[in-house]
N, C-alpha and C positions, 0 to 999 in steps of 0.2 A: 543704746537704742533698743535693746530687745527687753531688757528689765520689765518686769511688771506687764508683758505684751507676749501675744499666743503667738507661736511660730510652727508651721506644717512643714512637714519635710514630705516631699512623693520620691517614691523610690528608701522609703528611709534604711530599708536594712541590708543597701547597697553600700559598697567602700564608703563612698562621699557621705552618705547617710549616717554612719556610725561615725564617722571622724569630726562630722559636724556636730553630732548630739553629743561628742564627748569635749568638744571645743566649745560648744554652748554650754553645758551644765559646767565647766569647768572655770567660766569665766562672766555668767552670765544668770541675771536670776529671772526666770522667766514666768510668767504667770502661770501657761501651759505648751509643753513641745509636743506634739503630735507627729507619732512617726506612721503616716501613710504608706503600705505597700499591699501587695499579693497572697506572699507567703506567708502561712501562721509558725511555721519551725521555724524560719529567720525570726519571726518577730520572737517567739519563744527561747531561741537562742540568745536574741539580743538583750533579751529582760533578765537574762542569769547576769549580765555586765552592769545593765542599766536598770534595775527593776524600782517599780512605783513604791517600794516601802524608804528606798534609801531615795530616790528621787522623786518627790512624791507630785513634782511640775509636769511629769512624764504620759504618755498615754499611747497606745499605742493600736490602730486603728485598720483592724481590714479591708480593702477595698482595690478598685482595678480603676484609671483614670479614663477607662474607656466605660466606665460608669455614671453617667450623671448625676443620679437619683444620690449614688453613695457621695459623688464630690457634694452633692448640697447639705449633706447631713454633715460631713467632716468640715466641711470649712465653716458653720458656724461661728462666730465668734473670733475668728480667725483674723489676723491683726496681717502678717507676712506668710509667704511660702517661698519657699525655696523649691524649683521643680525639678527634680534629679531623676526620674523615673521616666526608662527607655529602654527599647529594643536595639540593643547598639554593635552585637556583633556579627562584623561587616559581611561573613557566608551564611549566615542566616539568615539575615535579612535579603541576600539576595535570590534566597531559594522559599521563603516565607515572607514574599513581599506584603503580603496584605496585611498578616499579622502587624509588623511594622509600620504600616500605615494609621490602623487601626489602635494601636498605641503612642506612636510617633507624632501624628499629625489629628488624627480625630483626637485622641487624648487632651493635645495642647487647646486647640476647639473647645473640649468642654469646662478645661480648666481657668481658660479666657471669661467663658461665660458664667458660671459658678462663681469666680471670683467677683466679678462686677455684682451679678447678684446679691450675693452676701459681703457685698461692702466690705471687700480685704483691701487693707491699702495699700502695699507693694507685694509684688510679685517678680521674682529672677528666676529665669529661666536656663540651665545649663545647656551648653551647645557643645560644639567638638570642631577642629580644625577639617574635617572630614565635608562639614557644610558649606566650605568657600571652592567654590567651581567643583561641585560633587561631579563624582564620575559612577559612585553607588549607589544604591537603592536607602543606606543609611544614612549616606550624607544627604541624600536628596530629600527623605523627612527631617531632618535636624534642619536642613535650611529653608524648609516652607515653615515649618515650626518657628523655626524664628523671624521669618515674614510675619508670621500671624501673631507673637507677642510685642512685633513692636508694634505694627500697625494696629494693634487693639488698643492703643495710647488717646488715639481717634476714636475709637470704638467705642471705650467708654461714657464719652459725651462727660454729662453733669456727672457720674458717680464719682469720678475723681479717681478710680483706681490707676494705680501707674503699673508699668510692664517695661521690666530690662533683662537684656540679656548678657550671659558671658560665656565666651567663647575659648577653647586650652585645650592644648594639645593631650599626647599619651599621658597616664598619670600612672607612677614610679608605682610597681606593684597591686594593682588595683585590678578587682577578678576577671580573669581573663585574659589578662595581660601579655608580653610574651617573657616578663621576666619571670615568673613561675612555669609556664613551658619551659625555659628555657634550665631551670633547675632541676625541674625532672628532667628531663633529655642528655642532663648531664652526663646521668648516671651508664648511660650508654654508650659514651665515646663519643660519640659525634653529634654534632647543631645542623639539622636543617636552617638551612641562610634563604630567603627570599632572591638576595638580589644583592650581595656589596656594597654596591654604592646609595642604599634605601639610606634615608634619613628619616627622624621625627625632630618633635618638638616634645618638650619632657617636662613634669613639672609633677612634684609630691602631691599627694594628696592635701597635708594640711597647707602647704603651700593655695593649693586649690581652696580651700576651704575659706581662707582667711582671706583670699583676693574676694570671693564669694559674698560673704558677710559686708568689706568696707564697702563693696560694689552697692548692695543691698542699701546702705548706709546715706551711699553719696549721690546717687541717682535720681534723675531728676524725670526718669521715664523716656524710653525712646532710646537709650543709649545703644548698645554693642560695644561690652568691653574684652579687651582684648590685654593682656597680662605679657610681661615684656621676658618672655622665658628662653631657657639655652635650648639648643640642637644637639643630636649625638645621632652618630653612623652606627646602622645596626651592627658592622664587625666589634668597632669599641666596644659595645654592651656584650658580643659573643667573648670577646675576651676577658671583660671584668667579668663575665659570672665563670666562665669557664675554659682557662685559657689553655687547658692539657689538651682539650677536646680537637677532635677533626672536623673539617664542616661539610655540608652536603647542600650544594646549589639547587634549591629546589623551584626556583620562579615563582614569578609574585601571584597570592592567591586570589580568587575573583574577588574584581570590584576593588583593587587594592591600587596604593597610588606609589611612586617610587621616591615621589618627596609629599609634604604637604603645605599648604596656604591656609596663613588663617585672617588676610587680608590682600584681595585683589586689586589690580591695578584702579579698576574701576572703582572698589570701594575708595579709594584713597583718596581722592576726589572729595571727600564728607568724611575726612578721617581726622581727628587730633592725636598730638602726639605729647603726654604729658611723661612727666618721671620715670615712671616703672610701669607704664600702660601705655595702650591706642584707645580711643573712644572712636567708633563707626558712628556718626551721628545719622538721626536718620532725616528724612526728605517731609518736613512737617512745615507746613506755614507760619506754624504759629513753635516752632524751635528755637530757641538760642544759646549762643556757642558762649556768653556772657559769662555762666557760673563756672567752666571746665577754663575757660583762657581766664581767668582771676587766678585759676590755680597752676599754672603756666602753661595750658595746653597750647598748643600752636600747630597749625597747616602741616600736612607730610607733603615734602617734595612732591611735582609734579612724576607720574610713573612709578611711583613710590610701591615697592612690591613689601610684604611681609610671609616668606617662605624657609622652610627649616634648610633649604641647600644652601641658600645665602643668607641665615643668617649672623649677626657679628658675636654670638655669644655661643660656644661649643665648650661641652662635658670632656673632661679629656676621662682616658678609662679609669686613673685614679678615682677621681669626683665622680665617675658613675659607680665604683665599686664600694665607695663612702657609704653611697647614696643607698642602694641595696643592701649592704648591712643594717644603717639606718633602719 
């Protein structure tokens, strides 16, 4: 699908950003890949990996998505994007709410409208388990943000552009993370622990990247996908990365949640449940569930919860310490 088609990336010289431009050029011949962001060192850092003489599909393009003027000059010609570009961490955002808005949720605004503009034809939008029953300022932009890409399926009227989004837990080493915290901190003897009994929901990067791309692929606009991944308890991870260590109970930090959801009771009600995913389908008149149940999706039980405390696939510390070697 991407061959011979322009594909943007926002946020591109983020984790997800560089794993997908090296998953795309690596498999994929693209007309042109546009990597959108902020930073000119990232981008310059990333062209020493990726540079336009060896990949000459490549380009890489300054600008801030809480810019309109610059979204309309980038996305010219512009076939797909991938929108990975966010203010995501969760005490920042609570102490810099507006910043976060103003990228979180006006960003997704302008990139809604730029897209339909300049005639892109799909657009996915990255989300985080953080936006199903937010309790932070982060999760609460990632889930109007994804009010606003799907309901812009509407939006568009005659242009035909589509809008989907996908929704994943923590991702295995990715900036910020608390697996790299927690390797520095090693060296010290002791893990500050939140809370024991803390849960996530866990999933690689190219894991993310590649659920990303079929999502991209198979979408029919409207969806909310949802990727069928393991749980692990924050002690397991303290002990694969560092099991000499002592820990120091420090309570959970603002705005933080002690498990997380990345499908509620209520969503489940419009939920499919196919192979290795959920589809959140959305509330559209004119929607049907006809393309996703061909491919076996089917109804989730009545009350049907999707949370990392319950759910039936858990990382033991072997397979998380795999996993961060990895």
């Amino acid at each position: 699908m991407l061959n011979n088609k322009t594909i943007l990336i926002t946020g591109g010289t983020g984790s997800f950003g560089k794993k997908c431009t090296e998953i795309i050029l690596n498999n994929y011949k693209p007309e042109k890949l546009i990597i959108f962001s902020r930073d000119e060192l990232k981008q310059f850092e990333m062209g020493q990996v990726f540079s336009e003489k060896d990949y000459p599909c490549i380009r890489y393009f300054i600008g801030d998505v809480r810019d309109k003027d610059r979204l309309a000059r980038a996305f010219d010609g512009v076939d797909y994007i991938i929108h990975a570009a966010a203010l995501k961490q969760v005490p920042t955002a609570e102490y810099n709410p507006f910043e976060a808005i103003k990228t979180n949720v006006i960003g997704a605004e302008n990139i809604i409208n730029m897209a339909i503009d300049k005639g892109v034809k799909k657009v996915v939008a990255l989300s985080t388990d953080k936006a199903a029953s937010p309790i932070n300022l982060y999760g609460a932009t990632k889930l109007c943000s994804d009010k606003l890409f799907i309901a812009s399926n509407v939006y568009s009227g005659w242009h035909k552009t589509r809008f989907s989004v996908v929704r994943y837990g923590n991702v295995v080493g990715s900036r910020g993370s608390v697996i790299p915290f927690f390797k520095k901190m090693r060296k010290t003897g002791t893990l500050p622990i939140t809370d024991p009994r803390m849960t996530r929901f866990w999933i690689t990067i190219e894991q993310g990247v590649k659920f990303v791309l079929y999502c991209l692929d198979s979408m029919n606009g409207g969806e909310l996908f949802v990727p069928k991944i393991p749980s692990m308890n924050i002690m397991d991870l303290a002990k694969a990365i560092a099991p000499e260590c002592k820990y120091d109970i420090v309570g959970i930090r603002p705005g933080e949640k002690l498990h997380e959801v990345m499908i509620t009771e209520d969503d489940a009600r419009h939920t499919l449940e196919l192979e290795d995913y959920y589809i959140v389908e959305p509330e559209f008149n004119w929607w049907s569930s006809e393309k996703h149940m061909s491919n076996g999706g089917k109804p989730v039980a009545e009350g049907f919860r999707y949370a990392s405390d319950t759910n039936d696939r858990w990382l033991t510390v072997e397979e998380l310490r795999k996993l961060i070697q990895d």
